[in-house]
C-alpha positions in Angstrom: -89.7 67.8 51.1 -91.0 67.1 54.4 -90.2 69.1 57.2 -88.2 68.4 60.6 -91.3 68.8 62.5 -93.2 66.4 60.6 -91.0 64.2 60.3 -90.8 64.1 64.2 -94.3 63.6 65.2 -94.7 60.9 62.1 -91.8 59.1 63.7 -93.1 59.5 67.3 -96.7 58.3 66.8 -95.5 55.2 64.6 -92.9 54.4 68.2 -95.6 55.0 70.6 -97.9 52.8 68.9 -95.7 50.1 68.0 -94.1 50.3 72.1 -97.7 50.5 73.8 -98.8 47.0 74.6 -95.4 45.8 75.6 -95.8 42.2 77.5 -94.6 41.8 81.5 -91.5 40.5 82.6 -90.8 39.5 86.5 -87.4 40.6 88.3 -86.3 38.7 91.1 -86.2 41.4 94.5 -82.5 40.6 94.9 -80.0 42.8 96.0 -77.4 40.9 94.5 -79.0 40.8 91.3 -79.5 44.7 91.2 -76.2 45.3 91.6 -75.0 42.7 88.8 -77.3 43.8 86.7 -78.3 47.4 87.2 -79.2 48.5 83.8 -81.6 45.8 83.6 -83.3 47.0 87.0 -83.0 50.6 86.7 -86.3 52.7 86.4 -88.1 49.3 85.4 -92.2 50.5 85.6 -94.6 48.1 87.2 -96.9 45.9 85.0 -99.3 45.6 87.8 -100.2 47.0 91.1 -98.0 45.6 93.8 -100.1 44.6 97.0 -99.0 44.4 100.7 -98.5 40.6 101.7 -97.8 41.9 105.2 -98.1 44.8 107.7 -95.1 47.1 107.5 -93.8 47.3 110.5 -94.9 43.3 110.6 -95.1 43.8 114.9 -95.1 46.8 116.9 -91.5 47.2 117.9 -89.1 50.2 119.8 -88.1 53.1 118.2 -85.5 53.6 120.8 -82.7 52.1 122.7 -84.3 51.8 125.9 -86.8 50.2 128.4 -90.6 48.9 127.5 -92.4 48.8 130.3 -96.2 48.2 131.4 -99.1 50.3 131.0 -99.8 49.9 134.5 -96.3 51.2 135.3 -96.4 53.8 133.0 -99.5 55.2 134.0 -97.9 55.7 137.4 -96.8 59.1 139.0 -93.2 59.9 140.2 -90.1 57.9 140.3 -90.7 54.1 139.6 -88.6 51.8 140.6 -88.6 48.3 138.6 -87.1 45.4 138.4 -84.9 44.7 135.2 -85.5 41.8 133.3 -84.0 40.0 130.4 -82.7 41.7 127.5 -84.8 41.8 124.1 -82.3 42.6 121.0 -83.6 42.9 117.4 -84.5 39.9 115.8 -85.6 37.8 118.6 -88.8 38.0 121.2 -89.2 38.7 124.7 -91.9 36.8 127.4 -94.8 38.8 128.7 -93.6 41.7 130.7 -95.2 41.9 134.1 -96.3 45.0 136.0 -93.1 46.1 138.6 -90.4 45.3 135.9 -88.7 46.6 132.9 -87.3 45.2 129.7 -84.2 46.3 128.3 -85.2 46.8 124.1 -83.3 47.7 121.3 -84.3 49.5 118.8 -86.2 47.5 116.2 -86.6 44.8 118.6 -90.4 43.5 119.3 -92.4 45.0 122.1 -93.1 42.0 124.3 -96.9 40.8 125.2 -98.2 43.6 128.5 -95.6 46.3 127.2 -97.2 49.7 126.2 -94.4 52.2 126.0 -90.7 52.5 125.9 -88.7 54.9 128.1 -85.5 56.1 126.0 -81.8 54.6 127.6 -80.7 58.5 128.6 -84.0 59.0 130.4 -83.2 56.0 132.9 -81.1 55.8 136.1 -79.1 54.5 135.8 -78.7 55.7 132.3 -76.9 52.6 131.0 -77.8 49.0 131.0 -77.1 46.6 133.2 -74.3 43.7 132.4 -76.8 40.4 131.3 -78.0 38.7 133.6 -77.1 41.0 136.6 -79.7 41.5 139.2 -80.4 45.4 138.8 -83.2 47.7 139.0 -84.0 51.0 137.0 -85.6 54.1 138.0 -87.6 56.3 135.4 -90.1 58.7 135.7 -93.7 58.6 135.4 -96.5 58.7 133.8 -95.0 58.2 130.3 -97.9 58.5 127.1 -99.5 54.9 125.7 -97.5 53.8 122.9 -94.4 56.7 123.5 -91.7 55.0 121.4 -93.4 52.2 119.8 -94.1 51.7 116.4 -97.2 49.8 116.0 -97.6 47.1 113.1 -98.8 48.5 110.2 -97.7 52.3 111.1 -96.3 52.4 107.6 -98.4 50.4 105.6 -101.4 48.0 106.1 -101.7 44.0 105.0 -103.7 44.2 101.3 -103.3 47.9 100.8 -101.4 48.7 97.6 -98.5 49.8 97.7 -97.8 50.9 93.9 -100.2 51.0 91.1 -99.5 49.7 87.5 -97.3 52.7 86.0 -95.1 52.9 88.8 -91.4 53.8 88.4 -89.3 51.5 90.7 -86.9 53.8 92.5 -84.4 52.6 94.9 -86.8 53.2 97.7 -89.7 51.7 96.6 -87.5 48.8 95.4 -86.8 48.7 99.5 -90.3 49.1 100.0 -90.8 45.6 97.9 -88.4 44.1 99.9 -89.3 45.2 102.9 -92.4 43.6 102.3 -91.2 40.2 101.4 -92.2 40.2 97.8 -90.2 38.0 96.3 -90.8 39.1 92.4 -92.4 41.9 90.5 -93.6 42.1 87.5 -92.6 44.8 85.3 -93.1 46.5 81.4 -90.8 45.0 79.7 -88.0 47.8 78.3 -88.5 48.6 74.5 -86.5 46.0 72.7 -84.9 47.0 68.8 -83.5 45.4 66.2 -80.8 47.3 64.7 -79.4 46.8 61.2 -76.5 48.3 59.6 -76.6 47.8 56.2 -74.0 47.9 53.4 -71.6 45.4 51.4 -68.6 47.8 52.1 -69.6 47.3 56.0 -66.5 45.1 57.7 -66.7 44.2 61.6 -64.7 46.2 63.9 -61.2 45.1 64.6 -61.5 42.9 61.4 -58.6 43.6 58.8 -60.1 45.6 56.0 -60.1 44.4 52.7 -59.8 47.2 49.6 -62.7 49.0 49.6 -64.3 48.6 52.9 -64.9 50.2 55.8 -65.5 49.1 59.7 -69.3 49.4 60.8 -68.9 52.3 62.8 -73.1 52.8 62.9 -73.9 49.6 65.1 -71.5 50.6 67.8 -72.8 54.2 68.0 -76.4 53.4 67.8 -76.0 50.5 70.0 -74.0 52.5 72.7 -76.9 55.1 72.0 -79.8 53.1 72.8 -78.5 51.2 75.9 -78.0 54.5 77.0 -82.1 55.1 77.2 -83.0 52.0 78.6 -83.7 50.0 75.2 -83.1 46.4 74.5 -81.1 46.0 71.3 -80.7 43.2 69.1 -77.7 44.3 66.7 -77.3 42.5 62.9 -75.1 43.3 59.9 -76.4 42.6 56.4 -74.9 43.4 52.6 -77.0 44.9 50.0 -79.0 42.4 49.6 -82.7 42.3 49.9 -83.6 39.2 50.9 -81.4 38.8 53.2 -82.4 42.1 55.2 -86.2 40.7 54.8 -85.2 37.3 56.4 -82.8 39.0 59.1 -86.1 41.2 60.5 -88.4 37.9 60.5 -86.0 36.1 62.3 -86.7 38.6 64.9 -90.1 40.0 64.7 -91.7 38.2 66.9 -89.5 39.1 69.8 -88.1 42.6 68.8 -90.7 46.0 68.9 -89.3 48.2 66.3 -86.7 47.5 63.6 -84.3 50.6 63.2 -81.9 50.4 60.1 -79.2 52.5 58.5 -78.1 52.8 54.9 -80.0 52.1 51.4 -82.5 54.6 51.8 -81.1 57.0 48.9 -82.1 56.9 45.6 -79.0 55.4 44.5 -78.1 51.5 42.4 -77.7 49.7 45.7 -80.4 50.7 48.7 -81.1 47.7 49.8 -83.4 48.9 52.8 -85.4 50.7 50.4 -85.2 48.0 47.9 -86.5 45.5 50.7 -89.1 47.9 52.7 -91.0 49.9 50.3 -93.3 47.4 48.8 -93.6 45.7 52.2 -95.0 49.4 53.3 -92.5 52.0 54.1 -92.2 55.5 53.1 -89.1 56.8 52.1 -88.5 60.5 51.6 -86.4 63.7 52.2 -86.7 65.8 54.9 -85.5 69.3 55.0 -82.3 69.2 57.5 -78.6 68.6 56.8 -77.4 66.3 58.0 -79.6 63.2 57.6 -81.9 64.4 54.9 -83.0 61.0 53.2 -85.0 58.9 55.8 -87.8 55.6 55.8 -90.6 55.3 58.2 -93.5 52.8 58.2 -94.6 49.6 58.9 -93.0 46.4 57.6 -95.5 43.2 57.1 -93.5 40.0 58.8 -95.4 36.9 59.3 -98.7 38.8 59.6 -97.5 41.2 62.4 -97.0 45.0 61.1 -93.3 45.6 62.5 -92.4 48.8 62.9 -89.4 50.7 61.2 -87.4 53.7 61.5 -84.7 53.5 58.3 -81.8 56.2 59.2 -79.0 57.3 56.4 -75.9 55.3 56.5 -73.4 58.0 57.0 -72.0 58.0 60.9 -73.0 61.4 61.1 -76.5 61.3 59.6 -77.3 58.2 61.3 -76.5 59.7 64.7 -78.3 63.0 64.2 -81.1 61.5 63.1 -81.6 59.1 66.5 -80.9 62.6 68.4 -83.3 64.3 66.4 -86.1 61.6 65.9 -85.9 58.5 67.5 -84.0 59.3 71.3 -87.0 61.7 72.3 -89.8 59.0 71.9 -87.7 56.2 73.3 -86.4 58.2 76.2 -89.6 59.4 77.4 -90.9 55.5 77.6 -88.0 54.4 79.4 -87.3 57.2 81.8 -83.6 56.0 81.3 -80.9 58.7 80.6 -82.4 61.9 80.9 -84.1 64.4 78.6 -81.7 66.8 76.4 -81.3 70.0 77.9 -82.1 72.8 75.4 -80.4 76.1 75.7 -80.2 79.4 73.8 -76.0 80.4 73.4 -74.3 83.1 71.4 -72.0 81.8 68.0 -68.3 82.4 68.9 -67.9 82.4 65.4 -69.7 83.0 62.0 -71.3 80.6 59.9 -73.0 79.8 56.7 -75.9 77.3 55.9 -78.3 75.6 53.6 -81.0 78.3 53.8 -84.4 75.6 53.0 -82.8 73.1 55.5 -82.6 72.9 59.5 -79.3 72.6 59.7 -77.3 70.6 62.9 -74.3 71.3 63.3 -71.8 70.0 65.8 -69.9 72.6 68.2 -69.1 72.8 72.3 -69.2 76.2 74.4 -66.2 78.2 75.4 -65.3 79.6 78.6 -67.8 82.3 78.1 -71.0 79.8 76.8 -70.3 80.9 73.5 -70.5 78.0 70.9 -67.6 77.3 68.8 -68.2 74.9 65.8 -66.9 71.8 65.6 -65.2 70.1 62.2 -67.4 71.0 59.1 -71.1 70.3 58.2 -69.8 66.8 56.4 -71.8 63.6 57.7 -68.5 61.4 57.7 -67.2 63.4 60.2 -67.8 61.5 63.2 -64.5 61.6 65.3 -65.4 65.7 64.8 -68.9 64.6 66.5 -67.5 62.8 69.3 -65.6 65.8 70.3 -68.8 67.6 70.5 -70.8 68.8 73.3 -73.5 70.6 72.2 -76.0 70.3 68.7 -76.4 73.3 67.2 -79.8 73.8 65.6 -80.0 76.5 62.7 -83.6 76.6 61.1 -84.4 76.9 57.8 -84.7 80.2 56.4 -81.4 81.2 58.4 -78.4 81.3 55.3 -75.8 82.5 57.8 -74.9 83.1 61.0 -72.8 86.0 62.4 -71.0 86.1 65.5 -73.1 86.5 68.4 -75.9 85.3 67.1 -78.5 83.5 69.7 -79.0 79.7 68.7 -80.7 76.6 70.0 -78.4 74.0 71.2 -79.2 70.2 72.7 -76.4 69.3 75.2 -74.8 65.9 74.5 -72.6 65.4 77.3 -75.1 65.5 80.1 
């Protein structure tokens, strides 16, 4: 029986292989596409470095509300008195200021042709513009420092200098950055992209009327809402126990899908049809030692010459979800970024407990008011509306037969 730990880094190295030479995708730089669609533009990681088109800022331009005036005025000493000219508001240019007058600016507004500086609004007299148009003059005090309050083009970042390299996380600012820049597209990893397959002939659709002896698929909803929760793609199908039908579901989709993940028929029982379907094409199934989610598949699956790879899960809710915390959410959230790491903690049992002493067992509990963890429902894998009301996954290793009250344990938060 294989242990937790190996099982772990087998799964891991078969993900990271199969999710390592992902092709690009571009995004549109569109505001109001990131906000229709922000799980498809969150923490997206460039595919290529992203080069300057332009200088940022593209033209020197004020940093202040104020007024840009020569170098040859502002070189001078004492009061100077100027002539006020026509205003120059962001977004539009300004004619070549002359020595003797001064430019009313705003800030972000282009520095006009012969201006060198700009005198803040406060540090004028008067301090306050002028009505447009009006003949008025302004007094400000000299000599004021080349380039005081201008921000020359380029300051932030030059024409053909790069601005992220491939690997890069786009985060809201450098998304900005992008824009800023007037690149119209970028071309990003594209996100890890599943197939998931529930398997079983007792398996009914939610919200269908159930027929005697079946049971809604409870396992594509939960792993579905599990996977979009860490950034992944999913491609979501239902199959009976039947072989070929699994086999010709997965080569539908190989060629667009990186991983195939699967739950149910991988027992040793009359009707695992994921084992029935998967072994000979090159999967491993096997036991590992941890309750629940014992049985579990892992390999390769040969599709139309490509080696697909698969992660096979048990079907019980339970199981199924234990094992994507355990083995598959690690690998898959450290690729994507998306959703956040679990946070492990040591707590104290509020209560005492008993367990399979050659398995790691995971049991499902929350803390009290005092961080002590209380158990929640029994170690059963069918109990899922028991997992839903958990908070935490409380990890007891094997060789550990019981557990007394106040015992330390490991726990992975779930609501976080």
């Amino acid at each position: 029986m294989r242990t937790i730990e190996q099982h772990q880094a087998d799964v891991r190295a078969l993900v990271e292989a199969a999710l390592r030479s992902r092709p690009a995708e571009s995004l549109v730089v569109d505001p109001a596409r990131l906000v229709a669609e922000p799980d498809h533009y969150r923490r997206r990681v460039l595919a290529a470095d992203l080069v300057a088109p332009i200088d940022l800022p593209p033209f020197a331009n004020s940093q202040m509300d104020g007024y840009a005036l020569t170098a040859a005025d502002a070189a001078g000493e004492g009061d100077l008195d100027l002539r006020v000219v026509g205003r120059i508001p962001a977004g539009r240019t300004g004619p070549e200021l002359l020595p003797g007058t001064a430019a009313p600016i705003m800030t972000g507004a282009a520095v006009p042709e012969g201006a060198s500086v700009v005198v803040p609004i406060e540090r004028a007299t008067p301090p306050a513009f002028p009505a447009e148009s009006a003949e008025a003059r302004v007094t400000v005090a000299g000599p004021v420092e080349p380039g005081t309050y201008v921000r020359p083009a380029g300051s932030d970042v030059a024409a053909g200098s790069t601005l992220f390299t491939a690997g890069t996380v786009l985060t809201p600012a450098r998304w900005g950055v992008a824009a800023a820049s007037g690149i119209a597209s970028v071309d990003v990893v594209r996100r890890p992209r599943l197939l998931l397959v529930s398997t079983g002939e007792e398996l009914a659709a939610p919200g269908s009327e159930l027929a005697p002896g079946l049971i809604h698929d409870a396992n594509g909803a939960s792993l579905a809402a599990a996977l979009v929760d860490v950034g992944v793609e999913v491609v979501v199908e239902r199959v009976s126990d039947d072989a070929a039908a699994l086999l010709a579901v997965v080569a539908r989709h190989a060629a667009d899908v990186d991983l195939v993940v699967t739950t149910g028929g991988v027992s040793a029982g009359a009707y695992e049809v994921v084992r029935d379907a998967f072994e000979d094409a090159g999967v491993t199934f096997g036991s590992v030692a941890m309750q629940p989610g014992g049985p579990q598949g892992w390999g390769t699956v040969g599709v139309h010459g490509r080696s697909l790879a698969a992660v096979c899960f048990p079907g019980n809710p339970v199981s199924a979800l234990v094992s994507f915390e355990v083995f598959l959410r690690p690998v898959l959230q450290a690729f994507t970024g998306v959703g956040g790491a679990r946070r492990e903690r040591t707590a104290p049992m509020g209560e005492s407990a008993d367990s399979p002493v050659g398995k790691h067992q995971l049991r499902r509990g929350r803390l009290d008011v005092d961080g002590r963890v209380v158990l929640v429902g029994g170690p059963s894998s069918h109990l899922l509306a028991a997992h839903a009301a958990a908070t935490v996954l409380v990890h007891v290793p094997v060789g550990v037969d019981r557990l007394d009250e106040g015992d330390q344990v490991v726990v992975w938060a779930l609501d976080e």
